[in-house]
C-alpha positions in Angstrom: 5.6 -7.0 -18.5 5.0 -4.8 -15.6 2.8 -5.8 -12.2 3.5 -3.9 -9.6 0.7 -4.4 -7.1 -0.2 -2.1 -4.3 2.0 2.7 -4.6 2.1 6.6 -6.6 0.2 9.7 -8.6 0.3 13.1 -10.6 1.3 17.0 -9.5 4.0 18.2 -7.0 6.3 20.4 -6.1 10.2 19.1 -4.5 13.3 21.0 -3.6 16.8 20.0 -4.0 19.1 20.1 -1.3 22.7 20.2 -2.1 24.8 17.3 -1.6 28.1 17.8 0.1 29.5 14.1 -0.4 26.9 11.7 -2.5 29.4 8.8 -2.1 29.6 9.4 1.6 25.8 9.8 2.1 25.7 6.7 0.0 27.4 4.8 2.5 25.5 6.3 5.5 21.9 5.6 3.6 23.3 1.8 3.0 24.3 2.0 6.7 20.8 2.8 7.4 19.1 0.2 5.5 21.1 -2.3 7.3 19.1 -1.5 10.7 15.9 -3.1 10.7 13.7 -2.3 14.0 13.2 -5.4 16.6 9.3 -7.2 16.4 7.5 -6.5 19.2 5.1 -9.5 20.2 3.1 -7.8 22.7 2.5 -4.0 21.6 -1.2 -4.4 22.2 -2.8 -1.6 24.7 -1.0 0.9 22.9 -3.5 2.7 21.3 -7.0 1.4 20.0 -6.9 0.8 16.6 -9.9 -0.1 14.1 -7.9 -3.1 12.4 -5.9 -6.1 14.0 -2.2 -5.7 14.0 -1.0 -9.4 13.4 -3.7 -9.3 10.0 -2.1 -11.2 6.6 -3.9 -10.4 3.5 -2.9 -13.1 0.6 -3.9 -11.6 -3.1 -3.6 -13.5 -6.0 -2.2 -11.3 -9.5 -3.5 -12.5 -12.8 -2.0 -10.9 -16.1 -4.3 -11.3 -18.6 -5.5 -15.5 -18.1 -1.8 -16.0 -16.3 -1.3 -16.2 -12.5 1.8 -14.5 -12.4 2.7 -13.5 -8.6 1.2 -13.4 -5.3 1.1 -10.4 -3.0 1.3 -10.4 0.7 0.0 -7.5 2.8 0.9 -7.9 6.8 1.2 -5.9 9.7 2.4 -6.0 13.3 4.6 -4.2 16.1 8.2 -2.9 15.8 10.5 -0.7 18.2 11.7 1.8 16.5 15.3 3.9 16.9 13.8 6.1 19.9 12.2 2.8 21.5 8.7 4.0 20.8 6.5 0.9 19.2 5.3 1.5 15.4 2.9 -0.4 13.1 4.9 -2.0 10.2 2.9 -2.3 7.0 4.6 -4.6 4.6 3.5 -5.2 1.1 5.6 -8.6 -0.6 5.3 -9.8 -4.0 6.4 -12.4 -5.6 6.5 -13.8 -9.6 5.6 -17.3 -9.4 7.7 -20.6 -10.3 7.1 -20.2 -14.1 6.9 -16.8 -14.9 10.3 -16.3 -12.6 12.1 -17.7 -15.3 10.7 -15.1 -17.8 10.5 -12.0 -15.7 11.7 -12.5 -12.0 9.4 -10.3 -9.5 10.3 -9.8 -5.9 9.5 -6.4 -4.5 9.2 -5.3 -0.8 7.6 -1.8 0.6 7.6 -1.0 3.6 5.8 1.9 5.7 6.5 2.9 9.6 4.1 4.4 10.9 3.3 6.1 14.4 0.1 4.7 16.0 -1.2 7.3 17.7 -1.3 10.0 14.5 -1.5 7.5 12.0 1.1 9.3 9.6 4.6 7.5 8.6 7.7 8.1 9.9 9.4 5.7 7.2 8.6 4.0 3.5 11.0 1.8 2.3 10.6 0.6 -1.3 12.9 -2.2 -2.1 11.5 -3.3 -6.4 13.7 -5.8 -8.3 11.8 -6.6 -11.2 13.8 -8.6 -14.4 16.9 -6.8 -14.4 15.7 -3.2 -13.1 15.7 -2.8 -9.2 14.8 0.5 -7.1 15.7 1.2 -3.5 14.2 4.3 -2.0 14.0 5.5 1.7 11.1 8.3 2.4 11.8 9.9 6.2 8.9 11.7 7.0 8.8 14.4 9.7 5.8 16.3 10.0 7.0 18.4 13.0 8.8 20.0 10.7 6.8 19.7 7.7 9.4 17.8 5.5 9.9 14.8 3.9 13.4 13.7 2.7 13.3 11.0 0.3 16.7 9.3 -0.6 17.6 6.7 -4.2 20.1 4.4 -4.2 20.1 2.6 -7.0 22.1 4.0 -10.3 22.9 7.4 -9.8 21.9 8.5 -5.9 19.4 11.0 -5.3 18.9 13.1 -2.2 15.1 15.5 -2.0 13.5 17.2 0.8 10.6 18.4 0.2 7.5 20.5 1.7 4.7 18.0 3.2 1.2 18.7 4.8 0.2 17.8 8.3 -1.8 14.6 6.8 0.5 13.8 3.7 1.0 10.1 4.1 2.5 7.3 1.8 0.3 4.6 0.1 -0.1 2.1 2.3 -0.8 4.4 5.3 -3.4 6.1 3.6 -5.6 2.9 2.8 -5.0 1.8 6.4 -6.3 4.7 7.2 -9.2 4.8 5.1 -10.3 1.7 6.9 -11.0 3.7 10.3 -14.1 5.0 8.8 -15.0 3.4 5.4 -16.4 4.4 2.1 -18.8 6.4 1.3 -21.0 5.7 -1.5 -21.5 8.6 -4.4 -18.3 10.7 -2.5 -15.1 12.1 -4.0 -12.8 12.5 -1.6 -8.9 14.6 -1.9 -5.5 12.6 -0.4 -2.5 14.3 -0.2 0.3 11.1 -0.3 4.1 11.4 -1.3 5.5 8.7 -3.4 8.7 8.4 -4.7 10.5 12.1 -5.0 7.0 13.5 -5.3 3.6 15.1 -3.7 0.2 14.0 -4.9 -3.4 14.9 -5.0 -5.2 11.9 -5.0 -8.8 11.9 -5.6 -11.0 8.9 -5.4 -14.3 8.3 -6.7 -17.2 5.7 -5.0 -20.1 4.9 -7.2 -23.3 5.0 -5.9 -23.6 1.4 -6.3 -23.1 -1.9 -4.5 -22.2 -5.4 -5.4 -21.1 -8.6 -3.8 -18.3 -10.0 -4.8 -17.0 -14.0 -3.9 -14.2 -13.8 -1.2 -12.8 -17.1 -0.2 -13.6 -18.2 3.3 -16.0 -15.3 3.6 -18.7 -16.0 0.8 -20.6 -12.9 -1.2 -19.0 -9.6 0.5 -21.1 -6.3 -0.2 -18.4 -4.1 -1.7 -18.3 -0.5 -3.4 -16.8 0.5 -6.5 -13.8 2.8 -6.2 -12.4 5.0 -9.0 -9.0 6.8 -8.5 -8.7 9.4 -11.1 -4.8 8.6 -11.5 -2.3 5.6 -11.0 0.6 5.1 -8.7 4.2 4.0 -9.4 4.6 0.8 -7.9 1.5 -0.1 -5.6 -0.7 0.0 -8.5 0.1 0.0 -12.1 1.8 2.7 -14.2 -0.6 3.8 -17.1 -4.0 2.2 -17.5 -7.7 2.6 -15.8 -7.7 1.7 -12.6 -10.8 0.3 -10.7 -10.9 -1.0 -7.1 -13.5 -2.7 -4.8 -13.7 -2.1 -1.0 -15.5 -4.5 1.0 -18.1 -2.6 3.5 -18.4 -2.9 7.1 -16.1 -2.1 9.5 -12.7 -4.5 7.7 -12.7 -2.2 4.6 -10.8 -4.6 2.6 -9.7 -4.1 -0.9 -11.0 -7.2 -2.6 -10.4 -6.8 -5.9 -8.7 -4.5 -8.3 -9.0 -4.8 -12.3 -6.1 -2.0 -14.2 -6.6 -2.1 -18.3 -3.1 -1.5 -19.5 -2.0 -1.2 -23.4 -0.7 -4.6 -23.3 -2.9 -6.7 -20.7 -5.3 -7.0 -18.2 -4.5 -6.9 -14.6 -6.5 -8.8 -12.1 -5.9 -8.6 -8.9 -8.0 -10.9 -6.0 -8.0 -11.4 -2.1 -7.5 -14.9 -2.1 -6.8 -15.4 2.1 -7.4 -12.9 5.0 -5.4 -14.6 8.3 -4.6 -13.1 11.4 -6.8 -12.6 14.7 -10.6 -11.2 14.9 -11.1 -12.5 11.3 -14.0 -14.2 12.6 -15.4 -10.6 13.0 -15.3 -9.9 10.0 -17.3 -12.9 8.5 -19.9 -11.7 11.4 -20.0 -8.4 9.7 -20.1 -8.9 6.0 -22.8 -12.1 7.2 -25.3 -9.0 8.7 -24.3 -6.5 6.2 -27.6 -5.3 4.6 -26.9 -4.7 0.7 -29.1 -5.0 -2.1 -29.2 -8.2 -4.3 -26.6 -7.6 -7.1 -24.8 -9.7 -9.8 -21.9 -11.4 -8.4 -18.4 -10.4 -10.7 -16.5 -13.2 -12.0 
């Protein structure tokens, strides 16, 4: 049983750097990961920014007719090792109280990212899922044009490898997406790294509208996104993927349905939180789209 929620895709090209001492740059990546950057509680002013830092998205993960874990997206303000503030994206899920017993979930990703270019300067996925676990640290550096991405678990592997000016991780690149929206009848090509690997990413909106049931919100008009491959770990591994975006200016994911050989995947916003969510019910309210079916 795999459900890994919101991460990955297909083509690339890495280079191996040599490795002096592994065990030793073990220790110092494990020395790393122990630093976690302070909160800030009042970054605001910073830069403008077309979503509310302090925003908590609840989703609810269905495998088949079984609620099986609940993911968590949040954001908000952290100082980082050179005292500049960064947005922290963190993506939490968690296997509920009865499938826990039968196939434990508790995965964390994190991305860093610099508010005034939008690109990441970290991504930190932490995956324990039954008895497999993954802990990976991506440093980007786009002054440089390199990414070094680092494995701990098992055997350790150390890559740095050639990035473009706007390669960004997963959750960057849908928090960027959300500065101008979607398009309907568009394909559109993302350059994102993920894991020890680049990707073109292209993603497909049909030219078609629906509303879809949010709770707290009503009917939200949404499109109907198509990415032509999957990710390794924010979506799911093999499978069609389909996603919906709320319009107006949140750009929400709102749902996302993955046929895999063994199940279906259903995947809900059950609870937006956070300030200026208000605004968003303003939006969706005066959003003109045309009468559709509503999706179970």
């Amino acid at each position: 049983m795999r459900k890994n929620v919101l991460t990955s895709l297909v083509l690339a090209g890495l280079l191996l750097i040599s490795i002096p001492s592994p065990l030793h740059a073990q220790s110092n990546l494990l020395e790393d990961m122990k630093w976690k950057p302070e909160t800030l509680t009042n970054a605001t002013g910073t830069v403008n920014l077309w979503f509310p830092v302090g925003e908590r998205l609840t989703y609810t993960v269905h495998w088949g007719v079984l609620h099986v874990a609940d993911a968590v997206i949040s954001t908000d303000w952290v100082q980082w090792k050179d005292d500049r503030p960064l947005i922290r994206i963190r993506l939490r899920t968690i296997s509920n109280r009865f499938i826990n017993k039968l196939y434990p979930v508790n995965d964390q990703i994190e991305s860093y990212i610099d508010p005034v270019t939008f690109l990441p300067v970290r991504f930190v996925k932490d995956m324990s899922e039954g008895s497999r676990h993954e802990l990976a640290v991506t440093d980007f550096n786009h002054t440089t044009g390199t990414a070094r991405w680092r494995k701990m678990v098992r055997k350790y592997k150390d890559w740095t490898l050639p990035i473009a000016d706007d390669t960004r991780d997963i959750p960057s690149l849908l928090y960027w997406l959300r500065k101008d929206g979607i398009t309907e009848g568009v394909t559109n090509r993302y350059q994102v790294m993920a894991d020890d690997k680049i990707y073109d990413l292209f993603m497909t909106s049909i030219d078609h509208r629906e509303r879809l049931p949010v709770p707290g919100f009503g009917s939200v008009p949404c499109l109907q996104v198509n990415p032509e491959a999957t990710f390794d770990g924010l979506f799911v591994r093999k499978g069609k993927l389909t996603i919906w975006v709320s319009q107006g200016a949140p750009c929400l994911i709102t749902r996302m349905d993955a046929e895999v050989p063994v199940a279906r995947i259903r995947i809900r916003l059950d609870k937006i939180e956070g300030p200026e969510t208000q605004i968003w019910s303003n939006v969706w309210a005066s959003a003109k789209s045309p009468a559709l079916n509503q999706a179970p």
